[in-house]
N, C-alpha and C positions, 0 to 999 in steps of 0.2 A: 436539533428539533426532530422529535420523532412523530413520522407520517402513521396514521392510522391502518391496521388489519383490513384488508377489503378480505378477508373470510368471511361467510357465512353457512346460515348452514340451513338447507333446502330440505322437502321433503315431496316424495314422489310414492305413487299407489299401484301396488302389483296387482297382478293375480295370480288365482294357479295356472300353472306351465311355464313356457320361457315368456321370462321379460327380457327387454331392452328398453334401457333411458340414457338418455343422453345429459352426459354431467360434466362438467369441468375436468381436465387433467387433473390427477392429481390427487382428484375429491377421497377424503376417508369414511368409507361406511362407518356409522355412530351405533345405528340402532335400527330391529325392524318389531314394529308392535300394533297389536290392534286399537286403530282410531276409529273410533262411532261404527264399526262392522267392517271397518277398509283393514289391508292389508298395507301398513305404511312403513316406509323403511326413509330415513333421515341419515344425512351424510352431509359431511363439513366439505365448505369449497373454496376455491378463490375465483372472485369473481373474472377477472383479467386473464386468466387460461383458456387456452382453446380448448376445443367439446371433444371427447371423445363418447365412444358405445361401450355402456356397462352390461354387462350378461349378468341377469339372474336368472335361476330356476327355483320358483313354490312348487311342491313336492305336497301332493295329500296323504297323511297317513295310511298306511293299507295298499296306494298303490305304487305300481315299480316304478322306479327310475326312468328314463329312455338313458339310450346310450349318447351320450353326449361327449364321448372321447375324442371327434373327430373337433368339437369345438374347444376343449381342454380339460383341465378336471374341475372338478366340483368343491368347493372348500367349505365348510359349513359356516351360517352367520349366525339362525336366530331360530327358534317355534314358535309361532303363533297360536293364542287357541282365541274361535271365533264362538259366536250363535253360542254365548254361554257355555263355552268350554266344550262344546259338543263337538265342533269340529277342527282340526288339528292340523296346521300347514309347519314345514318346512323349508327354512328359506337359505339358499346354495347361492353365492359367486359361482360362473365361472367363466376361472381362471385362464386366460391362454399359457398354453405348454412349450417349449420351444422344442419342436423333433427334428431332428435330422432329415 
């Protein structure tokens, strides 16, 4: 007999700069896109894992970066455009690096 998927798949609301949300081990970012004016990014999960801290950074077109090396690199996920395409986010994992 086969027991059912306890995956699902959640959805959480950024902004610009750094985020942190707390998700499942494990969870797969799916998708980040604009919902009714939010910045919304959806990732599949199990519910039965324990939580760990996701790093993202939204990024506004035009301006720089921070230096975010000290937390790891930045790997690209998704663009958003908001306010009728007028305004333009990008949306960054990131990643822990393992140094020495």
């Amino acid at each position: 007999m086969k027991t059912l998927s306890q995956k699902i798949i959640y959805k959480s609301i950024l902004t610009p700069g750094h985020n942190t949300i707390l998700v499942p081990i494990g969870s797969e970012l799916l998708s980040v896109k604009n919902q009714s004016g939010n910045i919304s990014v959806w990732y599949l999960c199990e519910l039965s894992n324990a939580h760990e801290r996701l790093q993202l950074y939204v990024g506004v077109t035009g301006s720089y970066l921070p230096d975010l090396s000290i937390h790891g690199e930045l790997n690209f996920i998704d663009t958003v455009l908001l306010d009728n395409d007028t305004f333009v986010v990008h949306v960054f994992e990131i990643k822990k690096t393992n140094k020495d």
